[in-house]
ROZAVEX-837913 format. One record per residue (C-alpha): residue in one letter; z, x, y. Coordinates in nm, 3 decimals, decimal comma, padded with zeros to 5 digits. Example, Ala and Ser with C-alpha at 12.3 -4.5 7.8 and 13.67 -1.06 7.14 Angstrom:
BEGIN
<a; <00,780; 01,230; -00,450>> <s; <00,714; 01,367; -00,106>> 
//
This chain:
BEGIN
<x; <05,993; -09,848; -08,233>> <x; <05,896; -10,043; -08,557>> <x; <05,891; -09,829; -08,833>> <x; <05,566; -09,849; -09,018>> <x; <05,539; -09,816; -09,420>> <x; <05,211; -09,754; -09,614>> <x; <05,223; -09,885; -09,985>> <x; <04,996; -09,714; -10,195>> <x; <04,965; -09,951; -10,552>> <x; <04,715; -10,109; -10,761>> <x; <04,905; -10,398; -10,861>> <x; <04,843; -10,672; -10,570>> <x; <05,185; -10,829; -10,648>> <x; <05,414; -10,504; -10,613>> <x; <05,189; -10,468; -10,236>> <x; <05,297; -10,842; -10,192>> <x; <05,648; -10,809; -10,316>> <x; <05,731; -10,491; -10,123>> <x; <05,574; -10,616; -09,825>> <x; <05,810; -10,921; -09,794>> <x; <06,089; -10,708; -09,833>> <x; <05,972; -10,481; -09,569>> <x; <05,882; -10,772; -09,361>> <x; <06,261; -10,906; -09,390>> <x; <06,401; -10,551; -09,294>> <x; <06,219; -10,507; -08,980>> <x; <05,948; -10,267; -09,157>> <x; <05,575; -10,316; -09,040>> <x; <05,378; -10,213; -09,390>> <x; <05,038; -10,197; -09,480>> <x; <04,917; -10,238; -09,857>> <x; <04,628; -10,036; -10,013>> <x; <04,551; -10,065; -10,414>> <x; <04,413; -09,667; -10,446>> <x; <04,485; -09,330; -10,346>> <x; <04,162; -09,293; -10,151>> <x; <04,230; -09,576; -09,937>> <x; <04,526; -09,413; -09,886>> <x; <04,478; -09,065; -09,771>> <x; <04,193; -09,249; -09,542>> <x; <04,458; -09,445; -09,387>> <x; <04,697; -09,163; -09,300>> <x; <04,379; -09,028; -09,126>> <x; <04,373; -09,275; -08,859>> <x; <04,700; -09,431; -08,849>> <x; <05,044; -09,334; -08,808>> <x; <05,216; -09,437; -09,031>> <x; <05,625; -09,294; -09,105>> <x; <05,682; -09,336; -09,494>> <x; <05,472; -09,402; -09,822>> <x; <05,558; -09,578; -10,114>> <x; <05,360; -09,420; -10,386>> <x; <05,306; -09,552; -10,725>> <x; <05,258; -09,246; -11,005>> <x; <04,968; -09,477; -11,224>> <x; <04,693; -09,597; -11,048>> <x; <04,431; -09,701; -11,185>> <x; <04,139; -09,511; -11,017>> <x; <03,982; -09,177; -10,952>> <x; <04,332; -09,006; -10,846>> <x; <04,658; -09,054; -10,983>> <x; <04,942; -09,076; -10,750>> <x; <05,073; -08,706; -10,834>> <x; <04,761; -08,631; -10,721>> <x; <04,766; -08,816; -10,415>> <x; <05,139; -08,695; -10,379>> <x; <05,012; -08,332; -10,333>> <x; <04,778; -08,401; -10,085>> <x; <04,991; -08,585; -09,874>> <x; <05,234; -08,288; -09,873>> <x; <04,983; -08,040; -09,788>> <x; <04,897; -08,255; -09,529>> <x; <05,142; -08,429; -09,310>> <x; <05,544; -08,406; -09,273>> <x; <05,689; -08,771; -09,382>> <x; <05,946; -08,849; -09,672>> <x; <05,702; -09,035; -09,997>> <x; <05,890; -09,232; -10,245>> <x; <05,712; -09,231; -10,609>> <x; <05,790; -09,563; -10,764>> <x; <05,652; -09,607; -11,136>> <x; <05,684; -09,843; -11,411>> <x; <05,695; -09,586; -11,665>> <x; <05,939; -09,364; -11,521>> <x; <06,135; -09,069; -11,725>> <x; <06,308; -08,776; -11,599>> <x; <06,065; -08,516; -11,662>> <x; <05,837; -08,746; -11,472>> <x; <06,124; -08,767; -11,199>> <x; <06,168; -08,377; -11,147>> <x; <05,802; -08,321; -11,158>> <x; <05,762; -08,554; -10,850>> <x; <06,028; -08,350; -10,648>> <x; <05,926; -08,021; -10,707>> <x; <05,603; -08,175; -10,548>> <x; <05,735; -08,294; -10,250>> <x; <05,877; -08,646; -10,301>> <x; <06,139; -08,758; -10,117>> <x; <06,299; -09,018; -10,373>> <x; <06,164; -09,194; -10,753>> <x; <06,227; -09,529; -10,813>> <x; <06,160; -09,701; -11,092>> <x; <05,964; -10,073; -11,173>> <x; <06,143; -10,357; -11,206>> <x; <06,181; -10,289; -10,850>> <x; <06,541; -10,337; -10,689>> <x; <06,580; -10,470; -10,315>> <x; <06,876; -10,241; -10,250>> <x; <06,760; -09,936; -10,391>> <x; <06,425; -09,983; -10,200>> <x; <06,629; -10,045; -09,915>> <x; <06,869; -09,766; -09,955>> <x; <06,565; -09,543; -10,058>> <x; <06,365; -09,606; -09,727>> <x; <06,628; -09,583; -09,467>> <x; <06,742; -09,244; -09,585>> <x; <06,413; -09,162; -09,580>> <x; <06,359; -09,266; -09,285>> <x; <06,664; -09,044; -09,155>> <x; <06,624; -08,717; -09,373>> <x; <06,245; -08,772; -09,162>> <x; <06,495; -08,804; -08,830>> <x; <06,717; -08,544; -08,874>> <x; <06,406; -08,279; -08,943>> <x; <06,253; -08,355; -08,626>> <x; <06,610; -08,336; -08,461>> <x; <06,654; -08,013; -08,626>> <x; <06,340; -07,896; -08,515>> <x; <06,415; -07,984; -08,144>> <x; <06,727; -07,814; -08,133>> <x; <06,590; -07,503; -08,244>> <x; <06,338; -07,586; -07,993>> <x; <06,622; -07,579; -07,754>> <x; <06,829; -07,282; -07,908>> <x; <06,458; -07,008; -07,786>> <x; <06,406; -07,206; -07,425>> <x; <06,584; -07,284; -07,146>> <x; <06,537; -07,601; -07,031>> <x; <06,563; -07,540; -06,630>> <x; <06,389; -07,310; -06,360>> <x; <06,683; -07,074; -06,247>> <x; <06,652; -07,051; -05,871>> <x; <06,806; -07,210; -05,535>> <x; <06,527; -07,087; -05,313>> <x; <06,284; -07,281; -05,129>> <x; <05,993; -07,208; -05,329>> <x; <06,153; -07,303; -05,662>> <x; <06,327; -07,607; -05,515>> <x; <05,999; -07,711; -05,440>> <x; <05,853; -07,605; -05,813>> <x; <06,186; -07,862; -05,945>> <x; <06,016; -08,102; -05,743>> <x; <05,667; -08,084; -05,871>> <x; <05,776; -08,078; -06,220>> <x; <06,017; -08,383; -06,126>> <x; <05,719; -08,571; -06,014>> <x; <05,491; -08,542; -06,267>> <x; <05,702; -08,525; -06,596>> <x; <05,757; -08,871; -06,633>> <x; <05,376; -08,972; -06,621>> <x; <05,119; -08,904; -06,856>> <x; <04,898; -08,660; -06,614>> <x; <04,770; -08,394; -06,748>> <x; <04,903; -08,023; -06,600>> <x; <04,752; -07,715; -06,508>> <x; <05,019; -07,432; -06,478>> <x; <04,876; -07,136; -06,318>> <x; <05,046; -06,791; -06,213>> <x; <05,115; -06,423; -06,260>> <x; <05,220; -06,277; -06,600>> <x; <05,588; -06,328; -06,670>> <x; <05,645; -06,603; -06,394>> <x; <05,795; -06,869; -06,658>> <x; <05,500; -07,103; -06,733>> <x; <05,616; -07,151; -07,073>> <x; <05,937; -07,227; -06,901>> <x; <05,749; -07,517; -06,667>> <x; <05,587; -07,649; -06,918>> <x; <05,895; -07,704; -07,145>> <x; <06,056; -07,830; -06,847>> <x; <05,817; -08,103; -06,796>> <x; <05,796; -08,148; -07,165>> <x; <06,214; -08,239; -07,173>> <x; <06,159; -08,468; -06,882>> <x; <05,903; -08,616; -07,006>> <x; <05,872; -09,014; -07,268>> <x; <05,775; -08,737; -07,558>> <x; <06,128; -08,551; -07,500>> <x; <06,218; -08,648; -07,879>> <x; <05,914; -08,516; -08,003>> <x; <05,864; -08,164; -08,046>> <x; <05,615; -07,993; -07,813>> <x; <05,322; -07,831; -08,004>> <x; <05,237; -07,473; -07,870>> <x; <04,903; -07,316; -07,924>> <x; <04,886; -06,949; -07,780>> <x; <04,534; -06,899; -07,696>> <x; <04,524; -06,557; -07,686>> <x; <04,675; -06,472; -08,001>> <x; <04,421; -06,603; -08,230>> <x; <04,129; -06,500; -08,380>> <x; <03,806; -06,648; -08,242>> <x; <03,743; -06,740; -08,590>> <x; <04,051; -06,910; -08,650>> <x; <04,091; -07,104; -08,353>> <x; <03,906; -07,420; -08,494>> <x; <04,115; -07,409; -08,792>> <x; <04,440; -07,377; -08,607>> <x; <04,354; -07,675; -08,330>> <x; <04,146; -07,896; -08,568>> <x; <04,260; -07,838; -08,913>> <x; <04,102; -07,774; -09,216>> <x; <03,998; -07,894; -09,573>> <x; <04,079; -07,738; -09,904>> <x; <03,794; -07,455; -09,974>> <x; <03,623; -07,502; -09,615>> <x; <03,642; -07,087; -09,647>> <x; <03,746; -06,802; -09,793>> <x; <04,150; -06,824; -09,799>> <x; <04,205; -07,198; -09,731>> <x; <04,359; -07,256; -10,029>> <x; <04,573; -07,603; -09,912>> <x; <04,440; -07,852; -09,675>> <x; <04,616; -07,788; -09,321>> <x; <04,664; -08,065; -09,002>> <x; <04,583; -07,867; -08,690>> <x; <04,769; -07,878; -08,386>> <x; <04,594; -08,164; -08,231>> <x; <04,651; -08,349; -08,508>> <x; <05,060; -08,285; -08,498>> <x; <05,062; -08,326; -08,109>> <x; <04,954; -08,709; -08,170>> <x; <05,169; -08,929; -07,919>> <x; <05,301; -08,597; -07,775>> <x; <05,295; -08,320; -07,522>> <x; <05,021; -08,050; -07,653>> <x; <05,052; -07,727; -07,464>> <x; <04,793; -07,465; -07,454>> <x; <04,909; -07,139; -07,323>> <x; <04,682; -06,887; -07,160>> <x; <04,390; -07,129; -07,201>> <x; <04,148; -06,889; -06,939>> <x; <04,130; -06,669; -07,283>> <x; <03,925; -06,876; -07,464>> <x; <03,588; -06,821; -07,549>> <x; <03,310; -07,039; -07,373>> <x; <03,255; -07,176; -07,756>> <x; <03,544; -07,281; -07,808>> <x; <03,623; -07,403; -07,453>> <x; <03,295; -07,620; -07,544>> <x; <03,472; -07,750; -07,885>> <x; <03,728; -07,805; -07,693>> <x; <03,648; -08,031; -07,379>> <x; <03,463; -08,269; -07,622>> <x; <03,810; -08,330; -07,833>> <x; <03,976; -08,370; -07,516>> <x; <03,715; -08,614; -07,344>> <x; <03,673; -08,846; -07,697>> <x; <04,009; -08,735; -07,831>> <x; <03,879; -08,710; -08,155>> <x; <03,774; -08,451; -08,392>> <x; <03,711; -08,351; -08,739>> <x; <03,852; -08,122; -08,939>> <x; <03,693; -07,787; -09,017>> <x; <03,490; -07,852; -09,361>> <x; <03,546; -08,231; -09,338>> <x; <03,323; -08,531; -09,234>> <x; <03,625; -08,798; -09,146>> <x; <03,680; -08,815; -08,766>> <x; <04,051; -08,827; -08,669>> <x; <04,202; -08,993; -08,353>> <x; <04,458; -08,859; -08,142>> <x; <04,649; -08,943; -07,817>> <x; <04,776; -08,612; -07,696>> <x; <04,887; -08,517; -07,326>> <x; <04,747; -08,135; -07,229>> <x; <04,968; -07,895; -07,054>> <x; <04,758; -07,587; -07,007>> <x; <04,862; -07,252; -06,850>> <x; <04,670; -06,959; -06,740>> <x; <04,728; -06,637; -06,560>> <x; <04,354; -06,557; -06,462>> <x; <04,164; -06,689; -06,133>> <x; <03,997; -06,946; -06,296>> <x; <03,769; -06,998; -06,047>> <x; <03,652; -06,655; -06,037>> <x; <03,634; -06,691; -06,405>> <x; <03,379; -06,944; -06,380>> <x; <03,158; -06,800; -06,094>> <x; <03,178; -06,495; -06,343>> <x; <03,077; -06,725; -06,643>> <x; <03,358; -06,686; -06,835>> <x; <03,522; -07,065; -06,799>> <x; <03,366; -07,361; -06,834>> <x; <03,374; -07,586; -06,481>> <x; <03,370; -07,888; -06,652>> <x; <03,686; -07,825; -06,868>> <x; <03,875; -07,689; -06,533>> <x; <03,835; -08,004; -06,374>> <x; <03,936; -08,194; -06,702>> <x; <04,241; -07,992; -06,731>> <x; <04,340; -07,944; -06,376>> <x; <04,464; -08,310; -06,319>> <x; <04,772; -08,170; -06,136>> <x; <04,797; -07,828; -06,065>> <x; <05,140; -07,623; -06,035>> <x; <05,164; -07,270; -05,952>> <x; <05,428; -07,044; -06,046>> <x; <05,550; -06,798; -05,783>> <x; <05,600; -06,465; -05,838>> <x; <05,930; -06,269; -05,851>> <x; <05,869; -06,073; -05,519>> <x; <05,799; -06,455; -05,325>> <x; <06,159; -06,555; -05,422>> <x; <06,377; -06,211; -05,442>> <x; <06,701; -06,412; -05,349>> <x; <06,745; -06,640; -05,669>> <x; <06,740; -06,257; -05,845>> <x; <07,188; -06,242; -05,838>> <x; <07,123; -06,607; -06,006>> <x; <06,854; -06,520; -06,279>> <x; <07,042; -06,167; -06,338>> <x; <07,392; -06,381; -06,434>> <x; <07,208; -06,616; -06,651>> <x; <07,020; -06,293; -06,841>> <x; <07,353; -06,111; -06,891>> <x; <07,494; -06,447; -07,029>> <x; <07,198; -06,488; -07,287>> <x; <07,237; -06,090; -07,378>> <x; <07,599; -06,204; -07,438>> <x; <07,514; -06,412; -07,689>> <x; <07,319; -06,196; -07,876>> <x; <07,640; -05,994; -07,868>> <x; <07,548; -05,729; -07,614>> <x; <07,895; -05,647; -07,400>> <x; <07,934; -05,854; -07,056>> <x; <07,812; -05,618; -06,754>> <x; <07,944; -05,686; -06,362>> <x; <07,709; -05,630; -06,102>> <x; <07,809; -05,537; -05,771>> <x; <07,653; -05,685; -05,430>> <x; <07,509; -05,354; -05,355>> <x; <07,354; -05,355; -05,696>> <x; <07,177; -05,738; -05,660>> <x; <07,050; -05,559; -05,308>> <x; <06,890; -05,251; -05,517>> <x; <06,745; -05,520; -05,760>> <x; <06,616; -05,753; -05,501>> <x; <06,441; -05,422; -05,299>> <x; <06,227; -05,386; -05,609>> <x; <05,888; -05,537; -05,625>> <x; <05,898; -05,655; -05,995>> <x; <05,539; -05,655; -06,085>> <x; <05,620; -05,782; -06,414>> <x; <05,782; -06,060; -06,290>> <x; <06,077; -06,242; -06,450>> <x; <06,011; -06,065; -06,792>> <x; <06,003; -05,701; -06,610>> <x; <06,317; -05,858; -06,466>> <x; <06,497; -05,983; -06,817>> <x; <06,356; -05,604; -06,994>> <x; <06,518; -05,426; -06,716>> <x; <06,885; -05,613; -06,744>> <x; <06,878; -05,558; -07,133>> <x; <06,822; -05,211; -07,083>> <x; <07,102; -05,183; -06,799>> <x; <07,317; -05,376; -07,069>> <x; <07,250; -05,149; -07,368>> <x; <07,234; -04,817; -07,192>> <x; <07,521; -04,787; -06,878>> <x; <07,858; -04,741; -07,052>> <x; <08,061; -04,875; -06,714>> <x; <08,179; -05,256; -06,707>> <x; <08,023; -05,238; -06,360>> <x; <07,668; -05,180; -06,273>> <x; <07,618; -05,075; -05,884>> <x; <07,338; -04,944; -05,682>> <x; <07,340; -04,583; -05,788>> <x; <07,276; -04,717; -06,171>> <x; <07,030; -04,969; -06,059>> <x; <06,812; -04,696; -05,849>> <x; <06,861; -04,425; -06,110>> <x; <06,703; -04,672; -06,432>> <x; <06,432; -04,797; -06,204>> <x; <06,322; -04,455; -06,064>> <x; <06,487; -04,205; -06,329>> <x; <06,154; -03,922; -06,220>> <x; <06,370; -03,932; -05,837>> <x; <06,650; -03,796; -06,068>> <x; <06,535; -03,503; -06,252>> <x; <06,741; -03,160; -06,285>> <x; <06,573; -02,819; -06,150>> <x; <06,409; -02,798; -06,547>> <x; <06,240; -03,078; -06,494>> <x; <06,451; -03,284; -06,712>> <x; <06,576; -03,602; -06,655>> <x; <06,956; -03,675; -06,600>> <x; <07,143; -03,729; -06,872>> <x; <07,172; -04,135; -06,785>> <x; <06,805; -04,147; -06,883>> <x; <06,806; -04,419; -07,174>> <x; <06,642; -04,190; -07,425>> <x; <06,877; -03,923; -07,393>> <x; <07,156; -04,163; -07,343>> <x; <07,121; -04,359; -07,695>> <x; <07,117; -04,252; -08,059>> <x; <06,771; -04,177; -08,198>> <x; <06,644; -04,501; -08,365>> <x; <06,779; -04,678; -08,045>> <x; <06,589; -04,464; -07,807>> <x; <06,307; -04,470; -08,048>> <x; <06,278; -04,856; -08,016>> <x; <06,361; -04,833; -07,603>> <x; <06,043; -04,525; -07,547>> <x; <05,832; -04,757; -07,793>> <x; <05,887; -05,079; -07,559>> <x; <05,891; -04,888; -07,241>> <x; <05,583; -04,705; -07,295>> <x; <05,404; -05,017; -07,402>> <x; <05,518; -05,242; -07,095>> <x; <05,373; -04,973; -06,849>> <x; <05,061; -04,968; -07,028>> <x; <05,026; -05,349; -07,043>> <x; <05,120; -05,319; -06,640>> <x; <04,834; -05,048; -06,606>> <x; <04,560; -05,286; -06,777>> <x; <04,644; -05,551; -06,549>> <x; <04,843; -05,737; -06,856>> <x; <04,516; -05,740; -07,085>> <x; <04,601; -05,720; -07,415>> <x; <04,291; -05,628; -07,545>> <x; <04,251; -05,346; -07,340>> <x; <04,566; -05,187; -07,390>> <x; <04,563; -05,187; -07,721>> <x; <04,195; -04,995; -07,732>> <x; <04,385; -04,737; -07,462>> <x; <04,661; -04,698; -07,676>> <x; <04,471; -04,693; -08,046>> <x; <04,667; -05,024; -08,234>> <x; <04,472; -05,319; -08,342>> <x; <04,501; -05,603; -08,100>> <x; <04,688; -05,828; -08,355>> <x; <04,937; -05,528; -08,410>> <x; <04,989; -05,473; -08,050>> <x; <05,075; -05,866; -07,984>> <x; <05,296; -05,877; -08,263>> <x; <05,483; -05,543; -08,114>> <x; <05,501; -05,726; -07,753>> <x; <05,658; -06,004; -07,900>> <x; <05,864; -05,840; -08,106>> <x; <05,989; -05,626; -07,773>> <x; <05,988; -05,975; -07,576>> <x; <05,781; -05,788; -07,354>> <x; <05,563; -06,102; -07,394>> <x; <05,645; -06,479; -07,551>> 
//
């Protein structure tokens, strides 16, 4: 794809000049003579790298300009000046510059200037996807019917640009489908933008999807490009979407319908072309008869639905998904566990109401707490149920994890355990478990995550 240049530069003939060398090079460029023109550019165009001259002669000087650009977007900006010194020089880095040349302009160091640019700019978004890659898997594990079909679905429909619907139970994987569709998908070298519905503030919502201005409240201190705005020509996903208030679900469905928007305190309307992947545990048709969800933005969103099954619908691919968790605990240097056939059968008799997560909890805790190279049945039934193993006193056996570990170890297992059964007994609603169990709902999240009790 043509790599396009913005060149931001009161003189006419340095626009002219730099263009033709662009032009010669393979560059598309685009000339402007102020910094206004500029910034409104960068608004509605994408654009890759700016050549920014330090004196212009208008309302905003290219330092200026140079700032805002760097609050405001994620490309390489090389200052060029006539009246360039090295104070001048350092100043411009510690701003956020890329490169400084200085006037009389040289063809190679332009050159030179803009293709490593170019590829610092490459190798960011590179870095970005591996570590992208380094958190997620990047495949369903599973050889049962059910999730041979689920490959298929997401097979289908990655390589378009339809817009998905991932629906199912609480630690099913959607995350997992969507950033399976996401790697199959044209946007595969672009990061995937994720926007976790639940875990922001009503108030902050608009800010975090739509951006903001500089002083549009209290605390917004920097401009800030919302996630719309960095999902342009990209996969957009928004997780648990049925948590949304009908406000902002309004907010929303216009932006996706017009696929514009304007930033919060701003008045300049910004185009995007973003593909939605949305995902939702909630009945979101009973959600709607209930008055909760919007009808209109289900229908926009559920282009092609795909449901996740749940753990008990496909017990067999459990030996499968238990060897790739022990290999992941591995790596985060946990010791290697064998499990016996007799111990997948124990695992796959349990019902696993918290899914694949209850699944992945359970195996770390089997990992960390049984001192044996060889997990079997007896283990298996005795973490699951350790009440069914209790001594006359009432006391549980001394395998229990708490008693098992050292105190700041069992501190952190009662901690997580206590809080997944309490997210299990509200039905996995946040906000309600954290009222039952007296922690602010942003606290409790954070703790959840923390515990990788949720994502």
């Amino acid at each position: 794809m043509t790599k396009h240049i913005l060149i931001i530069d009161d003189e006419v003939s340095i626009q002219e000049t730099l263009a033709g060398i662009l032009d010669d090079e393979g560059f598309a460029s685009t000339g402007v003579s102020s910094a206004e023109e500029g910034l409104d550019l960068l608004e509605t165009t994408s654009i890759d790298l700016v050549l920014l001259d330090i004196w212009l002669g208008d309302n905003m000087d290219g330092m200026t300009a140079l700032e805002k650009i760097h609050e405001r977007y994620d490309m390489p900006v090389i200052m060029i000046s006539g009246h360039g010194t090295i104070e001048t020089a350092v100043q411009a880095t510690r701003k956020g510059a890329f490169d400084f040349i200085e006037k009389p302009l040289s063809y190679d160091k332009i050159i030179l200037a803009i293709t490593n640019g170019l590829r610092f700019a490459r190798l960011e978004k590179e870095n970005l996807l591996l570590r992208q890659g380094s958190t997620h898997k990047s495949s369903l594990t599973g050889e049962s019917e059910i999730i041979q079909s689920l490959k298929k679905q997401i097979e289908m429909v990655a390589p378009t640009d339809a817009w998905v619907l991932i629906r199912g139970e609480h630690g099913t994987g959607k995350e997992l489908v969507a950033q399976s569709i996401h790697r199959a998908s044209s946007s595969r070298n672009q990061p995937m933008i994720e926007v976790n519905c639940a875990a922001i503030p009503e108030e902050l919502i608009e800010s975090e999807l739509f951006g903001h201005e500089k002083g549009s409240f209290t605390g917004a201190h920097v401009s800030k490009r919302g996630k719309f705005d960095q999902a342009d020509g990209g996969i957009l996903f928004l997780d648990e979407i049925g948590d949304m208030s009908l406000n902002t679900q309004a907010k929303i469905l216009r932006i996706l319908q017009e696929q514009k928007f304007e930033r919060v305190g701003g008045n300049k309307t910004i185009k995007v072309n973003v593909r939605v992947l949305a995902a939702t545990n909630k009945n979101l048709e009973e959600e709607i008869v209930a008055g909760n969800f919007r009808a209109d933005l289900f229908w926009r969103l559920n282009v092609v639905p795909i449901h996740v099954p749940k753990l008990c619908d496909r017990l067999p691919d459990i030996p499968l998904l238990v060897d790739d968790l022990m290999k992941l605990l591995v790596s985060r240097g946990l010791k290697h566990k064998e499990f016996t056939q007799d111990a997948y059968q124990a695992l796959m008799e349990h019902q696993w109401p918290g899914n694949v997560r209850e699944l992945r909890n359970f195996i770390e805790r089997l990992a960390i707490m049984c001192q044996e190279p060889t997990i079997t049945a007896v283990q298996v039934r005795m973490f699951l149920n350790p009440g069914q193993f209790a001594d006359p006193a009432g006391r549980i056996a001394s395998l229990n994890p708490f008693l098992a570990a050292d105190y700041k170890t069992a501190k952190r297992l009662f901690e997580k355990e206590y809080l997944q059964q309490k997210l299990l007994q509200n039905d996995n609603n946040i906000s309600k478990t954290a009222e039952q169990v007296g922690l602010e709902r942003s606290h409790l999240h954070k703790k959840l995550k923390s515990f990788e009790i949720i994502q």
